[in-house]
VOGU-3710 file (C-alpha; in Angstrom, 3 decimals, decimal comma):
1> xxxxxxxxxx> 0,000/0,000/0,000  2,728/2,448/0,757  4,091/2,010/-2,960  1,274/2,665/-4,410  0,906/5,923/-2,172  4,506/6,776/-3,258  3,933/5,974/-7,069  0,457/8,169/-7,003  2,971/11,063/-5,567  5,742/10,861/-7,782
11> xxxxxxxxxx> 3,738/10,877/-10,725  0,944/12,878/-9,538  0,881/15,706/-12,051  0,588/13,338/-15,181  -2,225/10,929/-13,339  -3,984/14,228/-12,501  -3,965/15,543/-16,736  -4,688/12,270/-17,468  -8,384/12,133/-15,457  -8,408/15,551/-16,508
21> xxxxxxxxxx> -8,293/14,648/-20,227  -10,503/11,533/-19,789  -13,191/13,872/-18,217  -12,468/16,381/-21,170  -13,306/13,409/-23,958  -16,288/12,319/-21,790  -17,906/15,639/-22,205  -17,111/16,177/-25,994  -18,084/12,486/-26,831  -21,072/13,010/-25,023
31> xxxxxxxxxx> -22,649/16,291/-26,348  -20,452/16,924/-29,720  -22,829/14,655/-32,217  -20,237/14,636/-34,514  -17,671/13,404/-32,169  -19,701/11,049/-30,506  -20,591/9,393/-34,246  -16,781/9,655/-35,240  -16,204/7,558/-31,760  -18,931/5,589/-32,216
41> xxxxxxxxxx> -17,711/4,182/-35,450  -14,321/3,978/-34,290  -15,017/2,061/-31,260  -17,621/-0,558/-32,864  -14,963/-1,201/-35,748  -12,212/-1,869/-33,030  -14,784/-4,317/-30,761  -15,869/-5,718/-33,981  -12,587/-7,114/-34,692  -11,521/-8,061/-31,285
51> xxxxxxxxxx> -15,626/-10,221/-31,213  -14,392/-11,678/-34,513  -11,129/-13,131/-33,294  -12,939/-14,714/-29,841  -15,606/-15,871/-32,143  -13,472/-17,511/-34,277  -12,430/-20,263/-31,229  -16,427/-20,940/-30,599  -17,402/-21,199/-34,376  -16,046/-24,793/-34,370
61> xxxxxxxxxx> -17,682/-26,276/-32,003  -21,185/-25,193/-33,522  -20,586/-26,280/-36,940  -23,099/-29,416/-36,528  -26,072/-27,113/-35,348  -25,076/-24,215/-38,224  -24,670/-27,318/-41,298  -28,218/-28,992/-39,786  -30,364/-25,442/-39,559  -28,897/-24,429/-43,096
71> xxxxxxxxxx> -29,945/-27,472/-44,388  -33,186/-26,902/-43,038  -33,551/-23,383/-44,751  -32,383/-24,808/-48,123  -35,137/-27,042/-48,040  -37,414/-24,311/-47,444  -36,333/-22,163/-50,203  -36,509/-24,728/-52,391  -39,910/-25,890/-51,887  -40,644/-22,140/-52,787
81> xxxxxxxxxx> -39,245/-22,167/-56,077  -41,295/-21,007/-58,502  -41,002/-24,448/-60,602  -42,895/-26,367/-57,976  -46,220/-24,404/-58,601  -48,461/-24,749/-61,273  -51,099/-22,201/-61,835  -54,501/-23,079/-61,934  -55,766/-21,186/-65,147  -54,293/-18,287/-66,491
91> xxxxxxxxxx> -55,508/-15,296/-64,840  -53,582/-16,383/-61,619  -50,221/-16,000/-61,405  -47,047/-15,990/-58,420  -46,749/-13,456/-56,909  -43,624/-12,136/-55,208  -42,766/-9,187/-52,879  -41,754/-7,175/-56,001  -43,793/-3,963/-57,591  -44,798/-3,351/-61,658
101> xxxxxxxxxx> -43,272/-0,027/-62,907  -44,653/0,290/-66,941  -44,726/-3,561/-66,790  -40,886/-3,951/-65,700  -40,771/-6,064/-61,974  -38,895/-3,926/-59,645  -37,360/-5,672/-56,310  -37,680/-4,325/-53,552  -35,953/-6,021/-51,008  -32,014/-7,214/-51,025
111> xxxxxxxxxx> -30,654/-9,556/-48,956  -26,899/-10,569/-47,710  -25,487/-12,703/-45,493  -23,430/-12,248/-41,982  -21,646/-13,770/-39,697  -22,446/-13,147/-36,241  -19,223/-12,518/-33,940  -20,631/-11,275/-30,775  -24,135/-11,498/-29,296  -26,258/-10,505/-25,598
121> xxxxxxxxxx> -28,688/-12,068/-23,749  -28,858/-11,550/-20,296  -28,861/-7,385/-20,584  -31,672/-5,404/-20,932  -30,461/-3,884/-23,964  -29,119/-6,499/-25,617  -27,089/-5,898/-29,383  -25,668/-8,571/-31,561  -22,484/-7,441/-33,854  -22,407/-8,602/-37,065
131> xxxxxxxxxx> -19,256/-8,843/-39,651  -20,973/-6,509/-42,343  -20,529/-2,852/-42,322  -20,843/0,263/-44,753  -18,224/-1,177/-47,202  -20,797/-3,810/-47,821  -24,133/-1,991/-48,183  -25,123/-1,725/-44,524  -26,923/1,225/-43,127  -28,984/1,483/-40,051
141> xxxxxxxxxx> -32,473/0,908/-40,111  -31,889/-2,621/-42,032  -34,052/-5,350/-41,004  -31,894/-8,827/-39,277  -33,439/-12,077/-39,970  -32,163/-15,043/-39,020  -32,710/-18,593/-40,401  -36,194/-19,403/-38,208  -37,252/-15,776/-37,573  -36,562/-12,364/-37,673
151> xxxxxxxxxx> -33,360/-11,087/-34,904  -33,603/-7,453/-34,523  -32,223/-4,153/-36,807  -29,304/-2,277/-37,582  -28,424/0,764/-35,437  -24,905/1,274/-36,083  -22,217/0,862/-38,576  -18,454/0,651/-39,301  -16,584/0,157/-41,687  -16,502/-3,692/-41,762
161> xxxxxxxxxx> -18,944/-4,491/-38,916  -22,637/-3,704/-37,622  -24,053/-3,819/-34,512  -27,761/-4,803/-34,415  -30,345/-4,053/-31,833  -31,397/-7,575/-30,694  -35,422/-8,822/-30,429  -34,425/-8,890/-26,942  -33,932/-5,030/-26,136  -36,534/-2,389/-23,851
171> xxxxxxxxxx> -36,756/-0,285/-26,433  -37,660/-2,886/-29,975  -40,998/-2,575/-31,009  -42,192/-3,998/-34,123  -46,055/-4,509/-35,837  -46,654/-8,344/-36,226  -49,878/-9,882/-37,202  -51,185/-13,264/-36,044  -50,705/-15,411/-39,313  -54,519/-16,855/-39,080
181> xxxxxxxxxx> -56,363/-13,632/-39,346  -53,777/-10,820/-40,242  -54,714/-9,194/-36,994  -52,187/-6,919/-36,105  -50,442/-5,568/-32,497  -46,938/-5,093/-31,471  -44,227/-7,314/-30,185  -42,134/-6,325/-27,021  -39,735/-7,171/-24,570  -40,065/-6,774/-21,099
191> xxxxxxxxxx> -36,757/-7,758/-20,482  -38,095/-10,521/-17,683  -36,960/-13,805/-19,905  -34,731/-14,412/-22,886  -37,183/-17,015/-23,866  -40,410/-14,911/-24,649  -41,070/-11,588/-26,180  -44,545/-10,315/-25,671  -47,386/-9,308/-28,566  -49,413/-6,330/-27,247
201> xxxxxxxxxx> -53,142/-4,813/-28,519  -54,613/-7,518/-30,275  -58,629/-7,193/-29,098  -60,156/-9,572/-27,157  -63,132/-9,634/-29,871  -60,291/-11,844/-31,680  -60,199/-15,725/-31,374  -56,384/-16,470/-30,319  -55,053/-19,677/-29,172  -52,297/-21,486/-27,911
211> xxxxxxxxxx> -49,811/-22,045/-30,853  -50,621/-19,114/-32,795  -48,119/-18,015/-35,538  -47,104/-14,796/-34,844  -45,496/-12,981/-38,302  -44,120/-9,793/-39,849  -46,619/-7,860/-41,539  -46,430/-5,587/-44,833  -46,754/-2,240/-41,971  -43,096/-2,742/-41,594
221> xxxxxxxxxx> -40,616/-0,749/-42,880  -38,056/-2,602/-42,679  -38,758/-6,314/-42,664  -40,943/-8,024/-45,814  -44,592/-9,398/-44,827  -44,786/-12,654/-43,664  -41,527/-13,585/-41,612  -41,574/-15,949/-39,090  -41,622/-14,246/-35,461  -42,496/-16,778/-33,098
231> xxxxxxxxxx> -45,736/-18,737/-31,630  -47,677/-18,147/-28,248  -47,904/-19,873/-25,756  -49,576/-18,360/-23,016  -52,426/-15,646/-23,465  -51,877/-13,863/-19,629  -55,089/-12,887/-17,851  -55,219/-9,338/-17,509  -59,068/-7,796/-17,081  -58,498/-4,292/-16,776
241> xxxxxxxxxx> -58,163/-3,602/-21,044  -59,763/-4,717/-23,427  -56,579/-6,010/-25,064  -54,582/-9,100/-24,930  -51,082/-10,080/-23,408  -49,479/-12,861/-25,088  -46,679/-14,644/-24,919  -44,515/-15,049/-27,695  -41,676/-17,461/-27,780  -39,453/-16,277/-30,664
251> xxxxxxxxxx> -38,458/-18,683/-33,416  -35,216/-17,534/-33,158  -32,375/-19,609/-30,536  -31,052/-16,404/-29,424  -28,356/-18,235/-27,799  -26,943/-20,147/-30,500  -27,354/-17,948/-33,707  -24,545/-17,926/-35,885  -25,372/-16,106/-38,995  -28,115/-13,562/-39,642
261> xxxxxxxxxx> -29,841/-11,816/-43,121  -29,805/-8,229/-43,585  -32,049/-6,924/-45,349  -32,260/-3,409/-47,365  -35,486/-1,902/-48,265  -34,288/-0,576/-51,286  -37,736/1,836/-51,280  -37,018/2,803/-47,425  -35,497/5,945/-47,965  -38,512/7,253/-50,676
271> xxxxxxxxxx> -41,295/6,280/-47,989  -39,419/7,782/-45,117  -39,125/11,133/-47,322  -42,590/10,762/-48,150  -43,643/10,034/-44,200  -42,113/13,228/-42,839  -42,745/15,359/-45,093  -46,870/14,427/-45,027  -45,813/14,971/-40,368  -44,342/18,611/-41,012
281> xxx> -47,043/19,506/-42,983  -49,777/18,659/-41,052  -48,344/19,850/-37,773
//
């Protein structure tokens, strides 16, 4: 104890600039929005990198589970080729989530691949990183999907890597519909369990039952209609609203997810445009 008390005096004046200059970044980083974007991307790139390299170690010893659930999603793409239907008569036709400009099909959604190298579940705001940053089309406010569901959305980007805010955050919200009647509420987190995510003002005028599938809908701007979310399994009593609570447990294994989707509204920036300007002028 007495060394330390000696080395705090002898260097005193330099330990003193240096809380000095720690405070001094604090404040800038904190109410500079510049700075605090400049650090921002700085420090997620550097993490990023460090999250890849642990990740690396772990990614062998899930290669069984990643091999079996992309086998699983292969399957499901294929029995949605377009080659396995056959239209009934000719007015009908497959449709897919694609718009007619002058009769040209225009896409509307893109969608890459990542690697997940770091991931949260036992915070309250919990954010996955993902190896996929600017240099490869990210931007925030891109929809994650995972192989069995959708995983959360992008909120900030580096160069090379993303971090995504997870399902399982206080703050993600996101319009779902129950799959069997396209009524529509809003899924939660009330950062209790991991396990279960919760789907908010559906009316109790509304038949809903255990093992309910609980999907995106086409109110979303950033995810296409129809993804898988998850299934209830518990409807919790509540008789002060007219509303139900459900439990949701997500499709998504949370805890073992190794690669994710991204996907870019290519039409998100238009209908955002659009959005405010119809807010400023009607306020």
């Amino acid at each position: 104890m007495r060394n330390v008390f000696l080395f705090i005096r002898r260097h005193f004046n330099f330990l003193f600039f240096l809380v000095l200059q720690i405070i001094a970044l604090s404040f800038l980083f904190r109410f500079n929005k510049f700075h605090e974007a400049a650090f921002l991307n700085v420090s997620t790139e550097i993490t990023g990198r460090f999250y890849q390299r642990y990740n690396n170690i772990e990614y062998y010893f899930q290669l069984k589970k990643t091999n079996e659930s992309l086998v699983q999603e292969n399957l499901q793409l294929r029995q949605q080729l377009k080659d396995n239907y056959e239209a009934p008569d000719s007015v009908r036709r497959l449709i897919h989530d694609t718009l007619k400009v002058d009769s040209h099909t225009v896409i509307k959604y893109l969608i890459m691949e990542a690697k997940v190298v770091n991931n949260t579940t036992s915070q309250q705001a919990n954010y996955l990183t993902i190896h996929r940053g600017f240099a490869q089309g990210v931007r925030p406010n891109m929809g994650v999907t995972g192989p069995q569901g959708i995983v959360g959305s992008v909120v900030n980007v580096s160069k090379n890597f993303a971090t995504v805010q997870s399902m399982l955050h206080y703050q993600f919200k996101q319009v779902a519909k129950l799959k069997h009647n396209n009524e529509t509420g809003t899924i939660e987190w009330d950062g209790v369990s991991p396990l279960y995510v919760t789907l908010k003002n559906i009316p109790k005028s509304v038949k809903v039952t255990i093992g309910d599938t609980v999907v995106t809908t086409q109110l979303s701007s950033i995810f296409p209609a129809n993804l898988m979310i998850g299934t209830i399994t518990d409807i919790v009593p509540d008789n002060s609203s007219s509303f139900y609570t459900l439990r949701v447990r997500p499709a998504t294994n949370f805890g073992t997810i190794e690669y994710v989707y991204v996907i870019d509204n290519l039409q998100y920036d238009e209908q955002k445009l659009l959005e405010d300007s119809t807010r400023k002028k009607t306020q």
